[in-house]
N, CA, C and O atoms as a Maestro MAE file, in Angstrom:
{
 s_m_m2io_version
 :::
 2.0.0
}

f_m_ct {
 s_m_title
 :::
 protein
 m_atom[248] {
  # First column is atom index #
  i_m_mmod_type
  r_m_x_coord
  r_m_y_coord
  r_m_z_coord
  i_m_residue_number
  s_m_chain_name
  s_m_pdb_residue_name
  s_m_pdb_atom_name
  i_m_atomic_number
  :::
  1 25 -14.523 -26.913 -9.559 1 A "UNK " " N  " 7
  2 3 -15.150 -28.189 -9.790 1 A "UNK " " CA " 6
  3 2 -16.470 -28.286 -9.034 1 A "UNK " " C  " 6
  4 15 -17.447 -28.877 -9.494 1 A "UNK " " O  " 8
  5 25 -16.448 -27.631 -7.762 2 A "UNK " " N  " 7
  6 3 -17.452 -27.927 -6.766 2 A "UNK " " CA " 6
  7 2 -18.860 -26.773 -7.496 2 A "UNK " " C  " 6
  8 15 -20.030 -27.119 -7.334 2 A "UNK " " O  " 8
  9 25 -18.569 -25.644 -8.153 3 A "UNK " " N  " 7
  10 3 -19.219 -24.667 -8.541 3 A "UNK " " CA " 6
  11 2 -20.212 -25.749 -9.688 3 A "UNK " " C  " 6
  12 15 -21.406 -26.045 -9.684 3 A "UNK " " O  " 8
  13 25 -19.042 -26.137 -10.623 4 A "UNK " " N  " 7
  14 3 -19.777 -26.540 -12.085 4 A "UNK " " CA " 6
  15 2 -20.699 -27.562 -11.495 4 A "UNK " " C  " 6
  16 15 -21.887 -27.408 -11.779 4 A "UNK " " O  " 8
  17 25 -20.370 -28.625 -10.691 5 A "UNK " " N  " 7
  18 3 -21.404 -29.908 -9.950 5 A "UNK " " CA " 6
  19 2 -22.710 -29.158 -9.338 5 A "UNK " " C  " 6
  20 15 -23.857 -29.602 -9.385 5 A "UNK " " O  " 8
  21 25 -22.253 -27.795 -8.690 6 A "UNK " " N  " 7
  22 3 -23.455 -26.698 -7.691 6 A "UNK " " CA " 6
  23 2 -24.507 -25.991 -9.346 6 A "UNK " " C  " 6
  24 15 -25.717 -25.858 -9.161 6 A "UNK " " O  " 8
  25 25 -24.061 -25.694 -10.481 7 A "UNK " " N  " 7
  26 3 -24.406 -25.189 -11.670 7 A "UNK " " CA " 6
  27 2 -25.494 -26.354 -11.997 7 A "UNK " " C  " 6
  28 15 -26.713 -26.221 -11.883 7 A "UNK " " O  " 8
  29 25 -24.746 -27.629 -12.467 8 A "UNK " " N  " 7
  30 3 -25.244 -29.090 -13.266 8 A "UNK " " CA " 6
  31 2 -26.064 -29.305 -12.159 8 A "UNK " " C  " 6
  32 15 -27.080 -29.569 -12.802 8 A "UNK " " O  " 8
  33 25 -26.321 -29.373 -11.310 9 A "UNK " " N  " 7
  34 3 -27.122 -29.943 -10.219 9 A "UNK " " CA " 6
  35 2 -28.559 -28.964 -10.023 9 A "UNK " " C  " 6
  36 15 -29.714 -29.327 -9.802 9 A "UNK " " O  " 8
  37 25 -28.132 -27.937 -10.155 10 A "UNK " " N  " 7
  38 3 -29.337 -26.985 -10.378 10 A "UNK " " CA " 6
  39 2 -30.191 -27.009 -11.619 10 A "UNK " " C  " 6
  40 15 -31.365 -26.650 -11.524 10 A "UNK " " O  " 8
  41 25 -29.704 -27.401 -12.769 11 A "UNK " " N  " 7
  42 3 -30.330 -26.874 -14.233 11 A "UNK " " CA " 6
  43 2 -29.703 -26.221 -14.978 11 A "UNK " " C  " 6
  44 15 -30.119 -26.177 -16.136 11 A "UNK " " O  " 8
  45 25 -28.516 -25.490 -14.644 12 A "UNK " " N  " 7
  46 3 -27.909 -24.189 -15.121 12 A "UNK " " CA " 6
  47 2 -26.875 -24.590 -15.802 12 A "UNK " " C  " 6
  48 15 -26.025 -25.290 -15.252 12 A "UNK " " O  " 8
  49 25 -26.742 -24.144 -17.374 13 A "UNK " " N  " 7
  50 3 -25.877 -24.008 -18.372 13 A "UNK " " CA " 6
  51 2 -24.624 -23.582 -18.058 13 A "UNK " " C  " 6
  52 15 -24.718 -22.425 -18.467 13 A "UNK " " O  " 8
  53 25 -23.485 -23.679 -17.617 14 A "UNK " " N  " 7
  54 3 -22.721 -23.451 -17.605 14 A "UNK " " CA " 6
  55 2 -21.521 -22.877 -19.153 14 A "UNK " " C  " 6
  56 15 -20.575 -23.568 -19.530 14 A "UNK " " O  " 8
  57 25 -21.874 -21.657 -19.724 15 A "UNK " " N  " 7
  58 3 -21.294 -21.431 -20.458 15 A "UNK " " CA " 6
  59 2 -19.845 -21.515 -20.733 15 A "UNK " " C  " 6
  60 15 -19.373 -22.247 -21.603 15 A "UNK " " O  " 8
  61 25 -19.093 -20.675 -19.898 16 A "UNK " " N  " 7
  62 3 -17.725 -20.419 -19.712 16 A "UNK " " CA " 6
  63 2 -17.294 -20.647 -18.389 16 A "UNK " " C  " 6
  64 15 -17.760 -20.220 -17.333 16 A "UNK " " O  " 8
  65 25 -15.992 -21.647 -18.685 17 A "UNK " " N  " 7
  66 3 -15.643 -22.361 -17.250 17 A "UNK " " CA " 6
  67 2 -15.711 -20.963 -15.974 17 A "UNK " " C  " 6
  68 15 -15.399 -19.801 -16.234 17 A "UNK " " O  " 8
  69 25 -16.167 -21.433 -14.688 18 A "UNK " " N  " 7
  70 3 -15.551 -20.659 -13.545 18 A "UNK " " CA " 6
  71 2 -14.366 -20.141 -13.466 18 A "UNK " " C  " 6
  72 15 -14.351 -18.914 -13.367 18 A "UNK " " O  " 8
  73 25 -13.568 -20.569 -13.475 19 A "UNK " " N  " 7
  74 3 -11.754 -20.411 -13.808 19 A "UNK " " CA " 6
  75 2 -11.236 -19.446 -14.847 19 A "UNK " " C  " 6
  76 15 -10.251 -18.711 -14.780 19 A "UNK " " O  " 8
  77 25 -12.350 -19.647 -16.087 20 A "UNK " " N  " 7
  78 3 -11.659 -17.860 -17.259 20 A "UNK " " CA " 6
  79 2 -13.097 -17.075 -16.655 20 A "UNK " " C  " 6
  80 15 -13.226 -15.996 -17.232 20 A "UNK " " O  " 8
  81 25 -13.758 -17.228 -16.057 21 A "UNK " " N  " 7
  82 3 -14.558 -16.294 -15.684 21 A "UNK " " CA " 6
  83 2 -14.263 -15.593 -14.702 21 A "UNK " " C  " 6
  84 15 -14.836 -14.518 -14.524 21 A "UNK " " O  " 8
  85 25 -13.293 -16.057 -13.843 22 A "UNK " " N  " 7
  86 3 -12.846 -15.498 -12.264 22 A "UNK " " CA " 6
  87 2 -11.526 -14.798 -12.873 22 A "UNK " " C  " 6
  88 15 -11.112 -13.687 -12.543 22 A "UNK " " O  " 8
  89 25 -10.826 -15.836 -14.021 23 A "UNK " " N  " 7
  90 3 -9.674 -14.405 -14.105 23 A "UNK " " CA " 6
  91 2 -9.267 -13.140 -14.787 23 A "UNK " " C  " 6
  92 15 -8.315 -12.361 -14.824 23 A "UNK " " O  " 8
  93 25 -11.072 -13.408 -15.581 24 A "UNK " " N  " 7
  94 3 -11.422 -12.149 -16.578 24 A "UNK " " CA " 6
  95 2 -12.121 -10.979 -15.088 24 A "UNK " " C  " 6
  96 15 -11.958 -9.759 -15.128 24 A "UNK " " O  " 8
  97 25 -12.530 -11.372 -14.440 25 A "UNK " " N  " 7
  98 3 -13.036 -10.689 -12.879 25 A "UNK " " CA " 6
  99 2 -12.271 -9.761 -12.522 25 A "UNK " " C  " 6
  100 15 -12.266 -8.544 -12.335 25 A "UNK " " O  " 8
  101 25 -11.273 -11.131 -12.449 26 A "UNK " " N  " 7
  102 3 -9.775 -10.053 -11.225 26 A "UNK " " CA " 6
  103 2 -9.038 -9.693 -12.375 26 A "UNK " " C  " 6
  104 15 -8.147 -8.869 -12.172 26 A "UNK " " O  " 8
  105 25 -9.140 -9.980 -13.192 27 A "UNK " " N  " 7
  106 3 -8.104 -9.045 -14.464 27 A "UNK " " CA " 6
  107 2 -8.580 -7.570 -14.546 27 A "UNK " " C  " 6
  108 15 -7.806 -6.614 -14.604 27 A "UNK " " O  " 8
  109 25 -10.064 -7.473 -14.546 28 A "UNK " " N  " 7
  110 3 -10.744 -6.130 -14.487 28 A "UNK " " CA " 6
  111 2 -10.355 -5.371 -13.828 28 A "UNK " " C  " 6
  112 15 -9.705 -4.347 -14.041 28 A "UNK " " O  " 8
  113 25 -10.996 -6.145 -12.339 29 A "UNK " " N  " 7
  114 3 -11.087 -5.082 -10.981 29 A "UNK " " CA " 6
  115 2 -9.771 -4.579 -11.098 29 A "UNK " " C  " 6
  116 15 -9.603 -3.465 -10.602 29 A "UNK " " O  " 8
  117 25 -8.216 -5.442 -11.947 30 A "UNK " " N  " 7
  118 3 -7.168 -5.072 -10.974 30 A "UNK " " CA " 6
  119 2 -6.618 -3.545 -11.895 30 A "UNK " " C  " 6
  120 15 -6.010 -2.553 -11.494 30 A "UNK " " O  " 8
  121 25 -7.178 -3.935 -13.331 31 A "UNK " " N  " 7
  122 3 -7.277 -2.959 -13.811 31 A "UNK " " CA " 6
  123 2 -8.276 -1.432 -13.432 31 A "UNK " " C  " 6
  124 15 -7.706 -0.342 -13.489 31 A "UNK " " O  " 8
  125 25 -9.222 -1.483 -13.194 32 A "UNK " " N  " 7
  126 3 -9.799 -0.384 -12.591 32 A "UNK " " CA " 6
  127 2 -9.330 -0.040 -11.345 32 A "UNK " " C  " 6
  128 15 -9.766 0.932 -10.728 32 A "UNK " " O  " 8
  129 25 -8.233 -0.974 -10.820 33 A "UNK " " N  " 7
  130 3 -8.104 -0.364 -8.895 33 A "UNK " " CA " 6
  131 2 -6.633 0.013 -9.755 33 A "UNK " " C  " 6
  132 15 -5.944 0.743 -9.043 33 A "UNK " " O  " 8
  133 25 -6.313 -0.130 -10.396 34 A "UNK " " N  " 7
  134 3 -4.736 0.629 -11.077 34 A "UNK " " CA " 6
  135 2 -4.921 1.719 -11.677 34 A "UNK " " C  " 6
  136 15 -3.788 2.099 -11.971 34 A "UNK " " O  " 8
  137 25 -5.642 2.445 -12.034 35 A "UNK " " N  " 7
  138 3 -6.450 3.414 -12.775 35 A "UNK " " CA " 6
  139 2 -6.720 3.827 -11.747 35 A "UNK " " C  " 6
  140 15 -6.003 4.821 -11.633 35 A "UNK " " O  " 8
  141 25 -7.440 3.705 -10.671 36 A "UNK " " N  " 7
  142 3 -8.277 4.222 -10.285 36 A "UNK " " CA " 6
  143 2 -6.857 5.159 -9.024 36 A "UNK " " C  " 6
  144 15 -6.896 6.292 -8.545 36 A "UNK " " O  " 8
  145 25 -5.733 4.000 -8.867 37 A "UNK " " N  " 7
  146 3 -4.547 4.943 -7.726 37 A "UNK " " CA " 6
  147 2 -4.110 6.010 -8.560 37 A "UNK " " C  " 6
  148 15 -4.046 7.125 -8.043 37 A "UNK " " O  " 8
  149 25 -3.750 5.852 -9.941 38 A "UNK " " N  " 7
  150 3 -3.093 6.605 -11.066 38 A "UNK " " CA " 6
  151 2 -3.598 8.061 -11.479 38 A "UNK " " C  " 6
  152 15 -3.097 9.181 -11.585 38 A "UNK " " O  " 8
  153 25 -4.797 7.494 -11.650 39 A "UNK " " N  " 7
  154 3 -5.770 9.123 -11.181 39 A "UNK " " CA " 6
  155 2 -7.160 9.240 -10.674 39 A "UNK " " C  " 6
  156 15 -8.038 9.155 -11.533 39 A "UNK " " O  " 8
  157 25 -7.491 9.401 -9.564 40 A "UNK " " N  " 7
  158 3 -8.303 9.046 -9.271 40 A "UNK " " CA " 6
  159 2 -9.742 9.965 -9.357 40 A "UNK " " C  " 6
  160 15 -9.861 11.159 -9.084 40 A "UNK " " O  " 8
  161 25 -10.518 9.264 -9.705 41 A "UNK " " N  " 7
  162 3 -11.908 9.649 -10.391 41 A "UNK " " CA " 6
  163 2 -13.302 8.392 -10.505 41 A "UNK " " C  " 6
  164 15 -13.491 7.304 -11.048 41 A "UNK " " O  " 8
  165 25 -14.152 9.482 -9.506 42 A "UNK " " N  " 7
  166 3 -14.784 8.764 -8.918 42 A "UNK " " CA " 6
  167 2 -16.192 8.062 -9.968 42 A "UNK " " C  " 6
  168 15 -16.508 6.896 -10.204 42 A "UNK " " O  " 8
  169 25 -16.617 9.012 -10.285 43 A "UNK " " N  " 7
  170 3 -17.262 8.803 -11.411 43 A "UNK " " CA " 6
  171 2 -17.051 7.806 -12.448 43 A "UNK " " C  " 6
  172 15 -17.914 7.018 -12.835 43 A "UNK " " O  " 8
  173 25 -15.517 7.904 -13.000 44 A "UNK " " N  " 7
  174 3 -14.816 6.862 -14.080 44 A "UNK " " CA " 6
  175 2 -15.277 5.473 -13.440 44 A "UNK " " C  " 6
  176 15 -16.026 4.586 -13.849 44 A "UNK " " O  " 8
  177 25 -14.472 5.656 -12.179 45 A "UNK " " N  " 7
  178 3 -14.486 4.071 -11.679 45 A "UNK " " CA " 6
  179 2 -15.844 2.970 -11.266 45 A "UNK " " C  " 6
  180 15 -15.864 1.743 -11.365 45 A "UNK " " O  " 8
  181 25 -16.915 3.894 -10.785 46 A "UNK " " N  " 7
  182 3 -18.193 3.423 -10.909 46 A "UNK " " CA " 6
  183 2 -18.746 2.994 -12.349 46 A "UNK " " C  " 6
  184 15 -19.388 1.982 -12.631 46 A "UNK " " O  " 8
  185 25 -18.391 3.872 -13.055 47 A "UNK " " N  " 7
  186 3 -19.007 3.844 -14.276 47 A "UNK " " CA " 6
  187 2 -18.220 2.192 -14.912 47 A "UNK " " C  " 6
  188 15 -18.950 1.257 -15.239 47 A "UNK " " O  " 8
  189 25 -16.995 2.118 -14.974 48 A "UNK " " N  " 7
  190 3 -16.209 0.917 -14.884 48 A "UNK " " CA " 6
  191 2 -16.200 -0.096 -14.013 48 A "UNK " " C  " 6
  192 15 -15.738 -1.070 -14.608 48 A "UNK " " O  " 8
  193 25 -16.509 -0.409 -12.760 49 A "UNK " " N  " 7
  194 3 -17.149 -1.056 -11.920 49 A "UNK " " CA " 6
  195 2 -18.556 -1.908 -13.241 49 A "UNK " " C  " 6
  196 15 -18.440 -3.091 -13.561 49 A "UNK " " O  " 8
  197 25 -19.485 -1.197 -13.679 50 A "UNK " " N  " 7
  198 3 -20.818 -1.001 -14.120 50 A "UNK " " CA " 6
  199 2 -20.686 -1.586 -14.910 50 A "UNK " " C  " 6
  200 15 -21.257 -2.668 -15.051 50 A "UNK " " O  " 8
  201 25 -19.605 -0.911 -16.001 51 A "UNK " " N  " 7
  202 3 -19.095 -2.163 -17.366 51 A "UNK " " CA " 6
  203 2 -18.940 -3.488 -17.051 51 A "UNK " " C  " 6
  204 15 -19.538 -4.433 -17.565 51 A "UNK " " O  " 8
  205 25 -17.802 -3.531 -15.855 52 A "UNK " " N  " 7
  206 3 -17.286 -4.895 -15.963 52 A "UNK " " CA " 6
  207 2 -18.381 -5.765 -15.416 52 A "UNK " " C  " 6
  208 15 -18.389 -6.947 -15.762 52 A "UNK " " O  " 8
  209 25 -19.243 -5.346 -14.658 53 A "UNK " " N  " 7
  210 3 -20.272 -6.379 -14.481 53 A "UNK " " CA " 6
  211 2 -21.130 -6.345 -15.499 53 A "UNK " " C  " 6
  212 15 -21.682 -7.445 -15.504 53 A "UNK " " O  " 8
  213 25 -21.489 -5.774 -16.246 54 A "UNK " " N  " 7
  214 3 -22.248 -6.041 -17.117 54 A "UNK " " CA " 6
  215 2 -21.332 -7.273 -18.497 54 A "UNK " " C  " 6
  216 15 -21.851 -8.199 -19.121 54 A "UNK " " O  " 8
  217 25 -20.077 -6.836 -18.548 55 A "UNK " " N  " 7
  218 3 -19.209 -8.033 -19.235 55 A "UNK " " CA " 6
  219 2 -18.758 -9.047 -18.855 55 A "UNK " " C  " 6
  220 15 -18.234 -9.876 -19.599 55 A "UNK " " O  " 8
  221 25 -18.918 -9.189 -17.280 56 A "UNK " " N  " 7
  222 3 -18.732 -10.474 -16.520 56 A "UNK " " CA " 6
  223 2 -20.356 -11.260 -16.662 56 A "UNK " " C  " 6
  224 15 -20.583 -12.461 -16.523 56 A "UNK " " O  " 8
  225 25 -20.988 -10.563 -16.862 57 A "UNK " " N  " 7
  226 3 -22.419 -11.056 -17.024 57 A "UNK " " CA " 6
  227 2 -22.887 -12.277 -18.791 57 A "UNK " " C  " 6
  228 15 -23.468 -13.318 -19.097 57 A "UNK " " O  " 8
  229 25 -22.161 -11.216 -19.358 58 A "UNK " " N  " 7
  230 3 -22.380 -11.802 -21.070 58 A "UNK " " CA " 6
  231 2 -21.377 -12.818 -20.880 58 A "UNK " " C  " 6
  232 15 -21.592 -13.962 -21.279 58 A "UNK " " O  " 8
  233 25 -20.325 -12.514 -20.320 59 A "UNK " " N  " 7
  234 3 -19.449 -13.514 -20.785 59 A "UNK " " CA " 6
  235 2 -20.244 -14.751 -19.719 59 A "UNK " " C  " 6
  236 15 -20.112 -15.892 -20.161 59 A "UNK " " O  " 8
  237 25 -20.897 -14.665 -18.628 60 A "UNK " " N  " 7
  238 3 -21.167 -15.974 -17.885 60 A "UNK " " CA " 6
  239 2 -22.557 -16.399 -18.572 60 A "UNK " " C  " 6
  240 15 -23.153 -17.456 -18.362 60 A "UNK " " O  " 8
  241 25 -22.978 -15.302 -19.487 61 A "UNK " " N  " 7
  242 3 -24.219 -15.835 -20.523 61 A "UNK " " CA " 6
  243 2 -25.663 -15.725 -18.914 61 A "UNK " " C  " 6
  244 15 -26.234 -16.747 -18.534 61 A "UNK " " O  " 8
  245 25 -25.836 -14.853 -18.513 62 A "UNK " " N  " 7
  246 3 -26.639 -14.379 -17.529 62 A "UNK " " CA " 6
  247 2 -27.765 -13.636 -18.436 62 A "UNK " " C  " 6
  248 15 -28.709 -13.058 -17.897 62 A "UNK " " O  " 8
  :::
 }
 m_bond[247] {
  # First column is bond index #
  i_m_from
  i_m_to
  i_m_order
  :::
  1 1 2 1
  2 2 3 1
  3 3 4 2
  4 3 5 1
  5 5 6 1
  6 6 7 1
  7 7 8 2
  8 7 9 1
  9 9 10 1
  10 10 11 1
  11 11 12 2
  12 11 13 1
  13 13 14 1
  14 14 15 1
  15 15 16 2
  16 15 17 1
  17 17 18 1
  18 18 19 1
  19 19 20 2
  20 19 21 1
  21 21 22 1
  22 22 23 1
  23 23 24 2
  24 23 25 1
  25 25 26 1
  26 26 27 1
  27 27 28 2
  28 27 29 1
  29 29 30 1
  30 30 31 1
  31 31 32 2
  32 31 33 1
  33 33 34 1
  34 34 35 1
  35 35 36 2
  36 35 37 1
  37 37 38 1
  38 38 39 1
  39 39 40 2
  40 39 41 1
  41 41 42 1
  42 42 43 1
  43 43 44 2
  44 43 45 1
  45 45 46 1
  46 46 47 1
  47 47 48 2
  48 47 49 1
  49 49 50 1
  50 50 51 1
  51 51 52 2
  52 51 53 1
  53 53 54 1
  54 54 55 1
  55 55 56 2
  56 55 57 1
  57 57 58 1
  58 58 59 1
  59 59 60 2
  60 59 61 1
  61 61 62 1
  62 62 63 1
  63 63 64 2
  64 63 65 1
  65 65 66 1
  66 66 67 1
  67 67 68 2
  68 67 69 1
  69 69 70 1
  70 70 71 1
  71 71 72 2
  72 71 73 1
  73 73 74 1
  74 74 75 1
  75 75 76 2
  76 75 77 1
  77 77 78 1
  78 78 79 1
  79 79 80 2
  80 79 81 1
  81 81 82 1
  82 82 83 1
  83 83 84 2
  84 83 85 1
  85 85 86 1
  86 86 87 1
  87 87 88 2
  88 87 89 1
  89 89 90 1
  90 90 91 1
  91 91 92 2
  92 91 93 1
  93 93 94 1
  94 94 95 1
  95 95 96 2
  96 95 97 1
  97 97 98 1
  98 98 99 1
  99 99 100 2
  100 99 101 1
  101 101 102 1
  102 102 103 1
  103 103 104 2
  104 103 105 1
  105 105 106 1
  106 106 107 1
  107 107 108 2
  108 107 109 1
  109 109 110 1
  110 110 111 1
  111 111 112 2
  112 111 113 1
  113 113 114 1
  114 114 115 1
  115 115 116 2
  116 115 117 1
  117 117 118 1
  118 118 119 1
  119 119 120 2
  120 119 121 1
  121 121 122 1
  122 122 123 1
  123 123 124 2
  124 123 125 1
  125 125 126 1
  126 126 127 1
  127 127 128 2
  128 127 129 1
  129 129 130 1
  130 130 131 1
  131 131 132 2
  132 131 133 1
  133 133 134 1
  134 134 135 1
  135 135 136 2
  136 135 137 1
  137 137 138 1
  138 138 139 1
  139 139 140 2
  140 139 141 1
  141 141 142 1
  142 142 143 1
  143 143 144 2
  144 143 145 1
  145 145 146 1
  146 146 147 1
  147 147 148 2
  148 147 149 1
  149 149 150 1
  150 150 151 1
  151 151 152 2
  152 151 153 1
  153 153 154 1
  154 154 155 1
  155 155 156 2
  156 155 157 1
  157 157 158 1
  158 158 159 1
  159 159 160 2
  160 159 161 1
  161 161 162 1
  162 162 163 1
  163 163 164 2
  164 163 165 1
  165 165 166 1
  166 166 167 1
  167 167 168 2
  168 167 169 1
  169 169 170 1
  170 170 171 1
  171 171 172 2
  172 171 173 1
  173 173 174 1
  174 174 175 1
  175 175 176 2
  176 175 177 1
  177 177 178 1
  178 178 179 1
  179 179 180 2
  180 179 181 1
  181 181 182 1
  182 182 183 1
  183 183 184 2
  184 183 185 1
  185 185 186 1
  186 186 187 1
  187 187 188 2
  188 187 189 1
  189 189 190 1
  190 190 191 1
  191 191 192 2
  192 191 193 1
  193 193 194 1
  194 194 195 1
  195 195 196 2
  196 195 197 1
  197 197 198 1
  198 198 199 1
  199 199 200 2
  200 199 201 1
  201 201 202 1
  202 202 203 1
  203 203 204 2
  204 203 205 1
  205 205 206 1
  206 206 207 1
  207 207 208 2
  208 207 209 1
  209 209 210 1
  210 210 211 1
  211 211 212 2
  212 211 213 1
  213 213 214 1
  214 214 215 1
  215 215 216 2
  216 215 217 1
  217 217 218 1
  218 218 219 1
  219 219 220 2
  220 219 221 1
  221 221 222 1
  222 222 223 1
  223 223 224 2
  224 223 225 1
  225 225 226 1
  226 226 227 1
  227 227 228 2
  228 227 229 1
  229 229 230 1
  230 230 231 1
  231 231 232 2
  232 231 233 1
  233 233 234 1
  234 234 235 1
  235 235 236 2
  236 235 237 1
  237 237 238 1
  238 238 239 1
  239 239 240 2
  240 239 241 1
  241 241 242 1
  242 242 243 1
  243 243 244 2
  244 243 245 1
  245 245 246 1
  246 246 247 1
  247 247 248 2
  :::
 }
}
């Protein structure tokens, strides 16, 4: 609540609530840190790191 008032107060569009944006976040990371114990590869996980911010990005419309 305090984010979207810190967003609206600035100018900034708030596309997609904070709340499916934070649990599309930790849905990721928890997926790449599960992958990443399962077999680990360093390369993969950066490279996936890279994705998910770039899809945490579209989805926050950045």
């Amino acid at each position: 609540m305090y984010a979207l008032r810190a967003a609206e107060g600035a100018g900034e569009t708030v596309v997609v609530s904070f709340d499916h944006l934070a649990r599309m976040i930790v849905a990721g990371v928890d997926g790449l840190t599960l992958q990443y114990v399962c077999d680990p590869d360093d390369a993969r996980a950066r490279e996936g790191l890279e994705s998910l911010t770039e899809m945490g990005k579209g989805l926050a419309g950045v």
